[in-house]
C-alpha positions in Angstrom: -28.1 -15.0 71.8 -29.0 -12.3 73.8 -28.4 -8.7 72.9 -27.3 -7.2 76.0 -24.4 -4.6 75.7 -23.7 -0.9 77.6 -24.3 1.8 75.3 -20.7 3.0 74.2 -22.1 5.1 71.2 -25.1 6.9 70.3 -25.2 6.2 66.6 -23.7 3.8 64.4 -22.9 3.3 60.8 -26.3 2.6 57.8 -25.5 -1.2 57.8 -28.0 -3.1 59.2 -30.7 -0.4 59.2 -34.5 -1.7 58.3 -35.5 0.2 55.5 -38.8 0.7 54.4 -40.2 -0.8 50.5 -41.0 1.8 48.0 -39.8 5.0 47.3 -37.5 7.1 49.6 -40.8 9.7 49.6 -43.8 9.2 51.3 -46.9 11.3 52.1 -47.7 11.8 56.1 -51.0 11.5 55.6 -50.6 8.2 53.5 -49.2 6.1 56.5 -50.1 4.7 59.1 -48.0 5.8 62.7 -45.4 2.9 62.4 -45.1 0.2 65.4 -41.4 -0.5 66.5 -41.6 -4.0 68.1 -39.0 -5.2 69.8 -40.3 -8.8 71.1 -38.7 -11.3 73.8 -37.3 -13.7 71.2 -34.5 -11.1 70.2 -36.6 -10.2 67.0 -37.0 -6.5 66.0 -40.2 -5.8 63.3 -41.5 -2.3 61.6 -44.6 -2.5 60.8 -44.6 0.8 58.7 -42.2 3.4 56.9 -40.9 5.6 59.9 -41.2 9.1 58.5 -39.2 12.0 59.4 -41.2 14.9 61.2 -44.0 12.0 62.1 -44.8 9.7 65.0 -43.9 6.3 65.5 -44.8 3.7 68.5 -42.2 1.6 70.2 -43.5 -1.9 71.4 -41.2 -3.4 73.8 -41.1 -6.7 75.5 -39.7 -6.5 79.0 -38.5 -10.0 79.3 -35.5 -8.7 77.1 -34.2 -6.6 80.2 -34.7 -9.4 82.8 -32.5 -7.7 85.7 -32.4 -4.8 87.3 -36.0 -5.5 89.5 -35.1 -4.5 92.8 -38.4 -4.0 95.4 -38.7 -1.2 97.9 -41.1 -2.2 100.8 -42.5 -5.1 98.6 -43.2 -3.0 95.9 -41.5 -3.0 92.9 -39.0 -0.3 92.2 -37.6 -0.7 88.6 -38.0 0.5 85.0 -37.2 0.8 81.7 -36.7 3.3 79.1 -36.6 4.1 75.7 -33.8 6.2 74.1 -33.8 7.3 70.6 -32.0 10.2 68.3 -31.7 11.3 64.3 -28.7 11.1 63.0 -26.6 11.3 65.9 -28.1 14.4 67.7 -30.0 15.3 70.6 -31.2 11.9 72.7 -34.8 11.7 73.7 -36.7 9.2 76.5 -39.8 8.2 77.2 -40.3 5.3 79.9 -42.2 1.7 78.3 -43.1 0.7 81.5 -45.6 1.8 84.2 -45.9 1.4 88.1 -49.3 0.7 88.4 -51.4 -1.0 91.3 -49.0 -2.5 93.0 -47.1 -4.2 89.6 -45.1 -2.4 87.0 -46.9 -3.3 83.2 -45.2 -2.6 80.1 -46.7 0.3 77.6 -46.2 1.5 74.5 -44.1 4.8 73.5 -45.4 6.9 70.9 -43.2 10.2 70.2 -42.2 12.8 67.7 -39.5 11.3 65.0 -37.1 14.5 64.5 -36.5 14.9 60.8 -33.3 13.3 59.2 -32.3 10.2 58.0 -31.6 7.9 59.8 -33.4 7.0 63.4 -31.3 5.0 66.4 -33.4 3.3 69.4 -32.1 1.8 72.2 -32.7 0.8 75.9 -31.9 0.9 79.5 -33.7 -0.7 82.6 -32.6 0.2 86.5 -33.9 0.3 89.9 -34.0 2.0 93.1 -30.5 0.0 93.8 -28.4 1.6 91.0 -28.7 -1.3 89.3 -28.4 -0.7 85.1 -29.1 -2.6 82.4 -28.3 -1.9 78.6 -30.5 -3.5 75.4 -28.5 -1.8 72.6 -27.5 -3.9 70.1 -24.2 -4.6 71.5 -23.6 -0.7 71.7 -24.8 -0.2 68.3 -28.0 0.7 68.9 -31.2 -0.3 66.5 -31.6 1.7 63.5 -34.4 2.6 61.0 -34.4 4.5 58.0 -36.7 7.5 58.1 -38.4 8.4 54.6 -39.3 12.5 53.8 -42.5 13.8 53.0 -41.3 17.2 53.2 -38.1 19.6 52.9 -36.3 20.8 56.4 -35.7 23.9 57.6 -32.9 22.8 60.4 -31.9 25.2 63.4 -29.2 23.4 65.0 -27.2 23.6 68.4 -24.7 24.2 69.3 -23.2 25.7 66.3 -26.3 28.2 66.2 -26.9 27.2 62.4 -29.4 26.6 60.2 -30.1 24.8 56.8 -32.4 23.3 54.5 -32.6 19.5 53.7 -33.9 21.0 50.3 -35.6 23.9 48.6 -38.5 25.0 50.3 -41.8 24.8 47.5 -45.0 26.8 47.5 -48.2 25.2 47.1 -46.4 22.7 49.6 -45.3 21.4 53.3 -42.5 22.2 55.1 -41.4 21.3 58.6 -39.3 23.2 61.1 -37.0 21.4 63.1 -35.6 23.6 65.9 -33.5 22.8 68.5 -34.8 24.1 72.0 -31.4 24.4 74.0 -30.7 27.5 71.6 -33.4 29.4 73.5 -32.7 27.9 77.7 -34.8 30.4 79.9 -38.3 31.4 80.5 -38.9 27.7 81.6 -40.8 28.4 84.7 -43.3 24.9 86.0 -45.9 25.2 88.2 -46.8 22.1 90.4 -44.3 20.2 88.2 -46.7 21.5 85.5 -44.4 22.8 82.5 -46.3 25.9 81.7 -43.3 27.2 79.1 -43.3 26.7 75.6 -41.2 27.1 72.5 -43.0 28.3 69.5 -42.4 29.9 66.0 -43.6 32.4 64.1 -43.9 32.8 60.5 -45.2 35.0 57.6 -45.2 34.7 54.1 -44.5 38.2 51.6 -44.8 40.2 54.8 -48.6 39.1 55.3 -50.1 38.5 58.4 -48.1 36.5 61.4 -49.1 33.4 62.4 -47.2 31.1 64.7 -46.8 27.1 65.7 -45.7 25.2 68.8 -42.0 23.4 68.6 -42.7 20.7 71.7 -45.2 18.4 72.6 -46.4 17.1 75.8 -46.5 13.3 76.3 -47.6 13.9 79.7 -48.4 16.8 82.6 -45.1 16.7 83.4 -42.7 17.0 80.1 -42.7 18.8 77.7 -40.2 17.9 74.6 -39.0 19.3 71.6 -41.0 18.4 68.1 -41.2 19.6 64.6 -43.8 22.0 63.4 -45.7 21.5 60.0 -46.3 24.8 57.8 -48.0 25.1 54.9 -46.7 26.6 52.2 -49.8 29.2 50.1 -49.1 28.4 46.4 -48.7 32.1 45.2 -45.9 32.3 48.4 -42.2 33.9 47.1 -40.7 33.8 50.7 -41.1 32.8 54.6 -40.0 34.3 57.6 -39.2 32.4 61.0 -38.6 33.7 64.3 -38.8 32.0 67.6 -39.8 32.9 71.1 -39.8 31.1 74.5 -42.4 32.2 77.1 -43.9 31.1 80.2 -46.9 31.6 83.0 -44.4 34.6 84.4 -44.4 36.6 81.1 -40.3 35.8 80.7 -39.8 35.5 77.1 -37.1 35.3 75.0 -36.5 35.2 71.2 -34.1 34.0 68.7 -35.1 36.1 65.4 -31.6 36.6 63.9 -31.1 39.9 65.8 -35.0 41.3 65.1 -33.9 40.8 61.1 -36.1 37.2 61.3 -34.8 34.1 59.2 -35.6 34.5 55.7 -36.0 31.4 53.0 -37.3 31.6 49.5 -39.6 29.1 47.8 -39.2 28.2 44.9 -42.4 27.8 42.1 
């Protein structure tokens, strides 16, 4: 039967979740970036643990979104898109199709997993017409387990909180997930060029700054909020974060806890 429903929710229960084999943690660099497919007999495969703070691919057949393929001067003028979010937060999209010479050609969808636990993807195709078409899971939405390879350091919104998945280590890895809409300005494009960015900066025991980007840029024209990786040195007692927004105008802003920076200790 076909799995057609509108989406009604944007996360659903554990049950039915496809879970990885092995251990709940796995190393980045020891897999592979996980495929997603989601073919035209209804079937839904993953080819590889789906860790959190990594990458994954999403595969998708189009023939599972049949309508919704209005034309516009004899052109095609449809598409579809990918949806996904962690545990119930923020909702991301990429398109998995591609107006191309005349035809529109399904591609593939490689993005950022946001750290957490559990990872929901689903689907909408529409047209110049208004035309809308939902592959969810009957409102569900398709779930994945995600597996750690390293402790959190969550900066949510709204709620303008933070918090650690667990203890931050030194000698090891630990990602930042921050959530953009807590610093909204200093987004100026150029062109349709984003030319902003979101970064964080970090010391450890006082030493020297250093900083890391928070987005990535699947094309020219987006730029989207992703995790940052920082290694921990091994003799390191305690990190610092701030953050700062800037763009091609010199606007910045920062969120740094009122100039007093985010402190965290790590543990030996």
């Amino acid at each position: 039967m076909k799995r057609l429903a509108v989406l009604f929710v944007f996360a659903a229960a554990c049950g039915g979740q496809l879970s990885p084999t092995g251990g709940e943690n796995v190393a980045a660099d020891t897999v592979a970036t996980p495929t997603l497919t989601f073919a035209a007999d209804w079937s839904v495969a993953q080819s590889a643990p789906v860790v959190a703070g990594g990458k994954a691919t999403i595969h998708y057949d189009v023939a599972r979104l049949p309508n919704c393929r209005a034309t516009y001067h004899g052109f095609p003028a449809w598409g579809i898109s990918a949806y996904w979010a962690v545990d119930g937060g923020q909702a991301f999209t990429a398109p998995v199709t591609q107006f191309q010479n005349g035809t529109v050609n399904a591609i593939d969808a490689t993005f950022d997993v946001p750290p957490g636990h559990d990872l929901a993807v689903w689907f909408s195709a529409s047209d110049e017409y208004g035309c809308q078409q939902w592959d969810s899971n009957y409102g569900q939405n398709f779930h994945f387990a995600l597996v750690a390879d390293a402790p959190v350091v969550h900066f949510r919104f709204p709620g303008w909180t933070d918090d650690q998945s667990a203890p931050l280590a030194a000698g090891r890895d630990f990602l930042v997930d921050y959530d953009i809409r807590r610093l909204p300005y200093c987004r100026q494009d150029y062109n349709g060029y984003q030319t902003w960015d979101v970064t964080v900066g970090y010391r450890f025991d006082g030493g020297a700054a250093q900083s890391a980007t928070l987005t990535a840029t699947p094309n020219d024209y987006q730029r989207v909020q992703a995790p940052a990786r920082i290694a921990a040195p091994a003799s390191a007692r305690a990190v610092e974060l701030w953050f700062e927004n800037h763009d091609r105008t010199g606007c910045q802003t920062w969120d740094s806890a009122y100039g007093a920076n985010y402190r965290f200790a790590l543990v030996r």
